[in-house]
Z-matrix of the N, CA and C atoms (Angstrom, degrees):
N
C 1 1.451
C 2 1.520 1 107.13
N 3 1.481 2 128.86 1 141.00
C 4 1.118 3 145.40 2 -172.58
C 5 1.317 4 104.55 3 -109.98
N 6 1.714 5 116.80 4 115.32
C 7 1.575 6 107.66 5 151.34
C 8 1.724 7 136.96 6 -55.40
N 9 1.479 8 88.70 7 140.09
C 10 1.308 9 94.82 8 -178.43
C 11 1.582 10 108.81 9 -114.05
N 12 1.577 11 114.99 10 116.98
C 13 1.643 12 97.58 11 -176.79
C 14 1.209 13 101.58 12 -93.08
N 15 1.468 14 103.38 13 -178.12
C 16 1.820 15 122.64 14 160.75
C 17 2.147 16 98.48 15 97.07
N 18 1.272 17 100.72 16 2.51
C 19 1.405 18 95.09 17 -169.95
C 20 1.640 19 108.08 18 -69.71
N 21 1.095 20 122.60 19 146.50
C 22 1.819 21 116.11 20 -174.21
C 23 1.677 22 104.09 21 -120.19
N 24 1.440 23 117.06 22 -11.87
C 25 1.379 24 108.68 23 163.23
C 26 1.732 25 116.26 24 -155.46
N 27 1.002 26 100.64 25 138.93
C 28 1.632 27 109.64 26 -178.50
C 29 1.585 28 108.69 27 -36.09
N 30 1.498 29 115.91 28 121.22
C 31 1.304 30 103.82 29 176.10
C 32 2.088 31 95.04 30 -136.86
N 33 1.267 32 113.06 31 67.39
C 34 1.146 33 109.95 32 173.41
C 35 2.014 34 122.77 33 -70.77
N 36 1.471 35 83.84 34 163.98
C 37 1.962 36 73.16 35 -163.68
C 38 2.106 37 89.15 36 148.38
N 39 1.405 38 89.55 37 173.45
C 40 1.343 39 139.40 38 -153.28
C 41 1.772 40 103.48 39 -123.07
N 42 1.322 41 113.78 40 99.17
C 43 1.767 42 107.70 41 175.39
C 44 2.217 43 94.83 42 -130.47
N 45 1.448 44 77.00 43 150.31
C 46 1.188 45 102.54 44 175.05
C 47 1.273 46 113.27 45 -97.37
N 48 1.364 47 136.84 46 112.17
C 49 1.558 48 122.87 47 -161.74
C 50 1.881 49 99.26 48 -129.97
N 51 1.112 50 111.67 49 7.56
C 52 1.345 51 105.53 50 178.97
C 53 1.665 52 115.66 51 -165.54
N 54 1.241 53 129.65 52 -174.75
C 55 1.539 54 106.69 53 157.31
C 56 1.119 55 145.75 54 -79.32
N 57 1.601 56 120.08 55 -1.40
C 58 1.387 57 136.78 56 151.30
C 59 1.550 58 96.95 57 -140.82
N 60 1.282 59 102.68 58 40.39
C 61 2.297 60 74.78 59 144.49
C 62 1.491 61 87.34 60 -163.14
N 63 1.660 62 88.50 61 150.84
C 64 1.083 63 106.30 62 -164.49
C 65 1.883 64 106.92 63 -139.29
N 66 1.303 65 120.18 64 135.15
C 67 1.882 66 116.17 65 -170.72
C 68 1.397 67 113.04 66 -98.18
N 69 1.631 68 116.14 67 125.55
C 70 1.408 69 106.66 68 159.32
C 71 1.468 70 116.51 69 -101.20
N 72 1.479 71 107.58 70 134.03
C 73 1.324 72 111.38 71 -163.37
C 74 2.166 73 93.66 72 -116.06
N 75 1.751 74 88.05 73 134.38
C 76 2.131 75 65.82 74 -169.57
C 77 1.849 76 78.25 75 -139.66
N 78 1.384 77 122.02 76 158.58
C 79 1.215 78 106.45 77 154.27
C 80 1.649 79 114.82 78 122.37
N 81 1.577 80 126.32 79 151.82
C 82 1.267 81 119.34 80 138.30
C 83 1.377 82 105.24 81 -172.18
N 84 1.540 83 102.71 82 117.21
C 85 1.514 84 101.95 83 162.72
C 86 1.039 85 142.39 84 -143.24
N 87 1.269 86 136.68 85 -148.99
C 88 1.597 87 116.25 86 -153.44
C 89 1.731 88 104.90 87 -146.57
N 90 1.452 89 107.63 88 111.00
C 91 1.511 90 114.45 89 159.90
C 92 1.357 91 134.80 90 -106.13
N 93 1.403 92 110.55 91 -175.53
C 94 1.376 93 98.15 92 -165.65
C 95 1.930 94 107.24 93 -72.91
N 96 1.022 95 114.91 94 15.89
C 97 1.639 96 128.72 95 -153.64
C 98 1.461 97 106.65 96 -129.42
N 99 1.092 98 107.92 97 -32.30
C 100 1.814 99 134.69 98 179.36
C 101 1.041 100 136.81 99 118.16
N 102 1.639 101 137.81 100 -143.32
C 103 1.605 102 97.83 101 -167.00
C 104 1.360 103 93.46 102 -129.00
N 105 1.542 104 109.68 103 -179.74
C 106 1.425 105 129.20 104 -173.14
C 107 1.672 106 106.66 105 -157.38
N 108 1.567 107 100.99 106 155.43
C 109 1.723 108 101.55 107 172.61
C 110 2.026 109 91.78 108 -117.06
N 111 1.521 110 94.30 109 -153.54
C 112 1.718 111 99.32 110 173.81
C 113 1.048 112 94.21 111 -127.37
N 114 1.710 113 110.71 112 166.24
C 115 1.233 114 115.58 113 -168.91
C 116 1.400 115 95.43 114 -154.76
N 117 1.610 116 118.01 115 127.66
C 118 1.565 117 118.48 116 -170.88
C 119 1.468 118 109.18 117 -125.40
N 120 1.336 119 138.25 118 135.13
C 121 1.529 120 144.61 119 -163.30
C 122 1.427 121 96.04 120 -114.88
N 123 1.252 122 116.91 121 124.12
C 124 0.904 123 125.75 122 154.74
C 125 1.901 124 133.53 123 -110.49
N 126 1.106 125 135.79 124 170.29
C 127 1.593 126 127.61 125 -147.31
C 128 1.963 127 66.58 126 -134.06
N 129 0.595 128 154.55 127 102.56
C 130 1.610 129 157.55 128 176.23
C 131 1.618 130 125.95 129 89.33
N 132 1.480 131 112.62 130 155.85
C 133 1.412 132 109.21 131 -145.64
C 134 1.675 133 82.21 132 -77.48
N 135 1.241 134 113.61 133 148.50
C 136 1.572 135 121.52 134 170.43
C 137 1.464 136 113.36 135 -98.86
N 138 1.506 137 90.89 136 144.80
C 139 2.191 138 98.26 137 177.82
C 140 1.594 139 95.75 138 -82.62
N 141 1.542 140 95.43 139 166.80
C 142 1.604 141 108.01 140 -179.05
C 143 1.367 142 114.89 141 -55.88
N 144 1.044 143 118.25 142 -30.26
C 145 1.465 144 142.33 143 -167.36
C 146 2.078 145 92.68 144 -66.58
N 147 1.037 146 111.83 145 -70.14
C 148 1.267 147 99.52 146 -171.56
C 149 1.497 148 111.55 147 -68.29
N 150 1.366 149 109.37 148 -44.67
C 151 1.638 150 110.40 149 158.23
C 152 1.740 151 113.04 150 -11.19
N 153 1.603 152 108.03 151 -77.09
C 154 1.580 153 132.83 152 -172.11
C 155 1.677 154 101.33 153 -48.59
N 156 1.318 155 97.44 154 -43.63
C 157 1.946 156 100.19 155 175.36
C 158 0.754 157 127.77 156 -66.88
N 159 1.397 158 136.28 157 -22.81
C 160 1.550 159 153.68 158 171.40
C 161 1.267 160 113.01 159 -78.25
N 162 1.431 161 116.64 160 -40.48
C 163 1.536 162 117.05 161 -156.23
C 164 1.423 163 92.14 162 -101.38
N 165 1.450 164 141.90 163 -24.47
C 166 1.251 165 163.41 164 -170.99
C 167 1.848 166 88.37 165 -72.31
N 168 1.116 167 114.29 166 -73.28
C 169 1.161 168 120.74 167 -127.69
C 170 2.405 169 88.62 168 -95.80
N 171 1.108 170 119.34 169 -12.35
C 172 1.496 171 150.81 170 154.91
C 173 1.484 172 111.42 171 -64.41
N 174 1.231 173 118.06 172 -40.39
C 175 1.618 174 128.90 173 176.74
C 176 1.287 175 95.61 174 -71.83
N 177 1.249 176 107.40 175 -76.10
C 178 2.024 177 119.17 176 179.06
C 179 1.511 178 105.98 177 -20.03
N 180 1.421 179 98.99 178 -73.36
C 181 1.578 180 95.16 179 -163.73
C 182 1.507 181 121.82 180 -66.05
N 183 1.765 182 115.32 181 -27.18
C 184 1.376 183 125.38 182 134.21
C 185 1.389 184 125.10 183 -8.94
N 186 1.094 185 103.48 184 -59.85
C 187 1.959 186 119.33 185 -163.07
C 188 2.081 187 87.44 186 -80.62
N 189 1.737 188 97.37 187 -64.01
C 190 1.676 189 89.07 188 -159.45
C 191 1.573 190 105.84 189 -55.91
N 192 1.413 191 116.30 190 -28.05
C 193 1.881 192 98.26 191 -175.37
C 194 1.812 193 104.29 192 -85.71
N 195 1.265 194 134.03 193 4.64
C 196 1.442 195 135.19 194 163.20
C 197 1.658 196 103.88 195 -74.24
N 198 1.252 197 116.80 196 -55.93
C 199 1.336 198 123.50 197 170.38
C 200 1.821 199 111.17 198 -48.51
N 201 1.215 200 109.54 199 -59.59
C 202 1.570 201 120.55 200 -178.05
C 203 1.536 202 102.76 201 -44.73
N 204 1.166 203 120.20 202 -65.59
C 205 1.867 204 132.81 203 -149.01
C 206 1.520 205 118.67 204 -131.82
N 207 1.820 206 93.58 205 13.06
C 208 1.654 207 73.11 206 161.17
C 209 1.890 208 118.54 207 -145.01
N 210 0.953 209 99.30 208 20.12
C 211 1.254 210 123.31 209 166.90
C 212 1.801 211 110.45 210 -65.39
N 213 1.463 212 95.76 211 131.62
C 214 1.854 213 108.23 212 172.76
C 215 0.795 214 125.75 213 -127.77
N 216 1.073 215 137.28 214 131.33
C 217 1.510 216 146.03 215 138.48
C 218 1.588 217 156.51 216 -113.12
N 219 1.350 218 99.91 217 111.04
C 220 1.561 219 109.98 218 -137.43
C 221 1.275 220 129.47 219 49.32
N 222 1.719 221 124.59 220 46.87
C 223 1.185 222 136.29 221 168.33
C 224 1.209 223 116.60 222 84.13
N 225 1.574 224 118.92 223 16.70
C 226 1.145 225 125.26 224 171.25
C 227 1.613 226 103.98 225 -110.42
N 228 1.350 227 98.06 226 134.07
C 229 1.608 228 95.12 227 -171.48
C 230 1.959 229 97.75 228 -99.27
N 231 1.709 230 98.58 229 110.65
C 232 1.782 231 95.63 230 -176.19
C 233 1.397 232 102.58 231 -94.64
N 234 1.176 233 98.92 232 170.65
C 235 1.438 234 119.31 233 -171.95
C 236 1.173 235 109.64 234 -114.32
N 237 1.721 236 124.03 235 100.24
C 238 1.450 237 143.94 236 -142.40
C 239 2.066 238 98.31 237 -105.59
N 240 1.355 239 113.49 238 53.59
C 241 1.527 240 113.42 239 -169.88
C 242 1.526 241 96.61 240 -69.84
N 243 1.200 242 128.53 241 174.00
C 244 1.330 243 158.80 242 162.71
C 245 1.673 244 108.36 243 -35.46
N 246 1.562 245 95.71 244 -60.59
C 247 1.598 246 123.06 245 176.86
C 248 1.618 247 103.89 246 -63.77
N 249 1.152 248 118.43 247 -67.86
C 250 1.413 249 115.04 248 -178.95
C 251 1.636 250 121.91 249 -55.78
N 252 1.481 251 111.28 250 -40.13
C 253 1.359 252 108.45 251 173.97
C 254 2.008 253 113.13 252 -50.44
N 255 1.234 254 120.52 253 -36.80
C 256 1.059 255 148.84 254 -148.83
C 257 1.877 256 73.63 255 -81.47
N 258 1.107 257 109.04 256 -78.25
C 259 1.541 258 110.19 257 -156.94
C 260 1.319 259 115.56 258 -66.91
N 261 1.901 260 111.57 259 -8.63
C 262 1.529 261 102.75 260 171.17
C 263 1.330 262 105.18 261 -74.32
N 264 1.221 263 107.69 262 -44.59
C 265 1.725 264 118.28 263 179.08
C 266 1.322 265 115.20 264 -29.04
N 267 1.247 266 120.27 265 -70.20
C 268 1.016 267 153.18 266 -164.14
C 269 1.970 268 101.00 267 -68.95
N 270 0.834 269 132.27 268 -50.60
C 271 1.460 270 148.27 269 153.28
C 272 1.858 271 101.65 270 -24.45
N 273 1.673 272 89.51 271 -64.14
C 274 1.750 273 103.17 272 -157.18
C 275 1.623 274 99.54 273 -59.15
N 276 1.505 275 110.43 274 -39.30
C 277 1.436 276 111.37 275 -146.20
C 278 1.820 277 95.05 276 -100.88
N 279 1.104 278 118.23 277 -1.26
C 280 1.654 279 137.14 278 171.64
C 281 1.884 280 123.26 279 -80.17
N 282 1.423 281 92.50 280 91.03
C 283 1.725 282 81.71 281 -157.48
C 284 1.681 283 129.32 282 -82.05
N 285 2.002 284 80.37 283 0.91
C 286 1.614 285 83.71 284 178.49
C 287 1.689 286 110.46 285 -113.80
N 288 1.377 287 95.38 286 39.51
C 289 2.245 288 103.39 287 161.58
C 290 1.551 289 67.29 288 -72.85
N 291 1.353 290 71.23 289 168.74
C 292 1.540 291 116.42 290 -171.83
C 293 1.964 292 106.19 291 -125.68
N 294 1.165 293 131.65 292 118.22
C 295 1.525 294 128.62 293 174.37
C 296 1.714 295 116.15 294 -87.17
N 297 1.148 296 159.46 295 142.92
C 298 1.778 297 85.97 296 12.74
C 299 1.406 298 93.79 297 -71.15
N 300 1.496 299 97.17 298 177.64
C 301 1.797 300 107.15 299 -172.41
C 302 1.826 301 87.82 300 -137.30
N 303 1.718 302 110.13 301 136.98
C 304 1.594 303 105.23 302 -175.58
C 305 1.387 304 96.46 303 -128.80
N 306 1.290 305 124.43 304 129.09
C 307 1.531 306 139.66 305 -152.70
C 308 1.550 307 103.66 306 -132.90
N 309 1.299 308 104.68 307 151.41
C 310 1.599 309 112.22 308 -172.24
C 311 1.748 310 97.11 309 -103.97
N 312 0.744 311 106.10 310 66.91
C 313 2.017 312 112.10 311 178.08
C 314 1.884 313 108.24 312 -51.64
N 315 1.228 314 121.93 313 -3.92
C 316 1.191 315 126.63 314 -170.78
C 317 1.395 316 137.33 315 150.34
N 318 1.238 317 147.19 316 -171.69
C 319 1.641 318 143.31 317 -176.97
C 320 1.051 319 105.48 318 -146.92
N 321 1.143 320 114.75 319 165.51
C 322 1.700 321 143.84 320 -176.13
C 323 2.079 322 85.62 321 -87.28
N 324 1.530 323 85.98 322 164.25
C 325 1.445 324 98.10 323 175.23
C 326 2.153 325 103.31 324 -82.82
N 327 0.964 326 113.63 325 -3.00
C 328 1.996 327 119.63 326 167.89
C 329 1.549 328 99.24 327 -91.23
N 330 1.541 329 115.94 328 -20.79
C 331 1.870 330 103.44 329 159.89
C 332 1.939 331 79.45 330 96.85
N 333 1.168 332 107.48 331 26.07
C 334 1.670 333 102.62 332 174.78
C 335 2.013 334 98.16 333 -97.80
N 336 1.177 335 81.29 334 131.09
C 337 1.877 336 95.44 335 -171.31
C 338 1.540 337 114.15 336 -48.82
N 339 1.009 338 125.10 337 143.68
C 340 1.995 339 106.43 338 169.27
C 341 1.925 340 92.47 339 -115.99
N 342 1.242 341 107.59 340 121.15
C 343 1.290 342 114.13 341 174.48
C 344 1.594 343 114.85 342 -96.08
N 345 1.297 344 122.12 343 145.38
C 346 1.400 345 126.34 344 157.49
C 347 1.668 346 124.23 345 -126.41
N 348 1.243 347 96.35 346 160.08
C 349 1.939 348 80.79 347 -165.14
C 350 1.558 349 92.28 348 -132.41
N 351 1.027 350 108.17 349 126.51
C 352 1.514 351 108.16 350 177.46
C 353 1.599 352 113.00 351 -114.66
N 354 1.496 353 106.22 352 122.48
C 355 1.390 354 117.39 353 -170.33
C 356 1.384 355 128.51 354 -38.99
N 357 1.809 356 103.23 355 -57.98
C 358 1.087 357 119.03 356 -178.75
C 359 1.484 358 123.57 357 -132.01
N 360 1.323 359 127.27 358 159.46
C 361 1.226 360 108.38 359 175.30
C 362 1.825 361 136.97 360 -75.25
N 363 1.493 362 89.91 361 0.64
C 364 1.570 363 97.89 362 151.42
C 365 1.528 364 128.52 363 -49.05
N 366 1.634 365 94.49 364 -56.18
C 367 1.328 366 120.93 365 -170.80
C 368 1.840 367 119.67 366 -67.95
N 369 1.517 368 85.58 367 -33.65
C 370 1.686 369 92.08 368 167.56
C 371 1.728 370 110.87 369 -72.03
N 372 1.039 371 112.57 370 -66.98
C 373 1.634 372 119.63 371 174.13
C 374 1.940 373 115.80 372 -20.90
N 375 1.665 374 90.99 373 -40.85
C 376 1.574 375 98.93 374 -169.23
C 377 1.805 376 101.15 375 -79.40
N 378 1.727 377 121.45 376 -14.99
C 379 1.195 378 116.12 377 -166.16
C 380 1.819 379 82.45 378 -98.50
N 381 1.198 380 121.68 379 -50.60
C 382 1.669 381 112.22 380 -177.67
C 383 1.523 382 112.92 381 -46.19
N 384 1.346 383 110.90 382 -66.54
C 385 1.635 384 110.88 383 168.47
C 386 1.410 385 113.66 384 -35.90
N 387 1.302 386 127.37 385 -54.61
C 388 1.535 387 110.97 386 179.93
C 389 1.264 388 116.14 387 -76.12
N 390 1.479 389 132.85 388 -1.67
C 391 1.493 390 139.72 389 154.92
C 392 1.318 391 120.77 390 -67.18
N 393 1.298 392 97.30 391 -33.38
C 394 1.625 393 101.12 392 177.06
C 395 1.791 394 110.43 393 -84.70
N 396 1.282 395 96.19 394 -49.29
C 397 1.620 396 101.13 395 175.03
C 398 1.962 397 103.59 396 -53.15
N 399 0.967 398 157.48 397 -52.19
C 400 0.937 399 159.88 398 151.97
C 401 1.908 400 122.40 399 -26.02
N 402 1.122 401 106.83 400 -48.69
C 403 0.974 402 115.05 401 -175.12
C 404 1.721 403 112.03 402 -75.47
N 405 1.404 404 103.01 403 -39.09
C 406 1.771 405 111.45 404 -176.23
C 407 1.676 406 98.27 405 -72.02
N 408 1.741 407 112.38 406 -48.76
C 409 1.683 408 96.86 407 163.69
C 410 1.375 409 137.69 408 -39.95
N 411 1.517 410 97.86 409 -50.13
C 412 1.394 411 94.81 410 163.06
C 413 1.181 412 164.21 411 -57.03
N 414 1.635 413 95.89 412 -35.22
C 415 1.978 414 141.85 413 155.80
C 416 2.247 415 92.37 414 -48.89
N 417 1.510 416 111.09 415 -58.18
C 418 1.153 417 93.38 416 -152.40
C 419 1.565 418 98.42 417 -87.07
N 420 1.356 419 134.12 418 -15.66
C 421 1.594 420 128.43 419 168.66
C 422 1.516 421 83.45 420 -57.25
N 423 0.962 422 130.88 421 -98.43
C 424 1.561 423 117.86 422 -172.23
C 425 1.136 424 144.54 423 7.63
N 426 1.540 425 92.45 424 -55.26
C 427 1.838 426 108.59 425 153.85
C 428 1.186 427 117.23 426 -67.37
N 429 1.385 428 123.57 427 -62.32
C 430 1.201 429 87.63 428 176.68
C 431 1.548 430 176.55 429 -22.77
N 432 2.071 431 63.47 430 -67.32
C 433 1.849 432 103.83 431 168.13
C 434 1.662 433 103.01 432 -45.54
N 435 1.283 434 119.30 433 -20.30
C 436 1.511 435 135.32 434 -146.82
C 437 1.853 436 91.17 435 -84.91
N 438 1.587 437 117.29 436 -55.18
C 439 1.045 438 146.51 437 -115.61
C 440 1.989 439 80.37 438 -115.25
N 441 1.198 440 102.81 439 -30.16
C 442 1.344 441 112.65 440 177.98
C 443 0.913 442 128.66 441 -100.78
N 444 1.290 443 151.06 442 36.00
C 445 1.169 444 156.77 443 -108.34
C 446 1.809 445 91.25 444 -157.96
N 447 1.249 446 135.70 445 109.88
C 448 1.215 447 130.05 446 161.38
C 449 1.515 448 124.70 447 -63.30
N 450 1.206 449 139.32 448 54.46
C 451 1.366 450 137.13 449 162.89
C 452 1.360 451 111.08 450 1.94
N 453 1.137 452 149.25 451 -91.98
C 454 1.126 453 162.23 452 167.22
C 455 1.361 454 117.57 453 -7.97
N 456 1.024 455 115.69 454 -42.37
C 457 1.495 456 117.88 455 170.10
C 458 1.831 457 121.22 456 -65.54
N 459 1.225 458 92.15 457 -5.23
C 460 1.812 459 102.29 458 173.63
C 461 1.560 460 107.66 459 -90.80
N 462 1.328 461 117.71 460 -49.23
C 463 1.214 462 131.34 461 -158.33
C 464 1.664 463 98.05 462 -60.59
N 465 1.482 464 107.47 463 132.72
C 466 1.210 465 123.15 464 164.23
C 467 1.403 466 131.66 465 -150.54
């Protein structure tokens, strides 16, 4: 599915725009730039079933890049990858780091590092916990969004 920006209200659904192609339009959200939904072309009319796979699998990656790039702490916007989640973990539950502890939480768009240094291991625990608290919010808007999904509005 391809973003589409400039959209100003959710218009999800199923259009027929030719004699074999047809647009799924699903979605609306909001960046720091403005908003956009997705929009998928298809060359034949699609069953619900692939519908559910698209919009299913569009949510997902939805949720994993909210988790990835938009998470903060103390005004530093970190970058919550797969790899890094792994190594905060691994940090928290590691009792012989040593504090202060100085961490690369992310980069500038010139690829210049953004460091943070956390004093103690109190202080780290309180930035992992709100990584984790963040991340399970995010996992369950996901579900939802999942759970909410009007079916019906595809069917034609």
């Amino acid at each position: 599915m391809e973003k589409i920006y400039g959209t100003t209200k959710r218009q999800d659904g199923l259009q027929r725009v030719g004699k074999n192609k047809w647009l799924l339009y699903f979605g609306l959200y909001k960046t720091e730039s403005g908003t956009y939904e997705y929009r998928h072309t298809f060359t034949h009319k699609p069953t619900l079933d692939e519908i559910k796979k698209l919009v299913w699998a569009m949510i997902d990656a939805e949720t994993k890049d909210k988790i990835v790039n938009q998470f903060e702490y103390e005004g530093i916007k970190v970058w919550l990858t797969d790899e890094k989640q792994r190594n905060f973990a691994s940090i928290e539950n590691n009792e012989s780091v040593t504090f202060p502890l100085t961490l690369k939480l992310n980069e500038k768009a010139d690829a210049t590092p953004i460091y943070h240094t956390f004093q103690t291991r109190d202080e780290f625990k309180k930035f992992s916990e709100a990584a984790a608290c963040f991340i399970l919010e995010t996992i369950r808007n996901g579900w939802k969004e999942k759970d909410n999904v009007d079916w019906d509005v595809f069917d034609m």
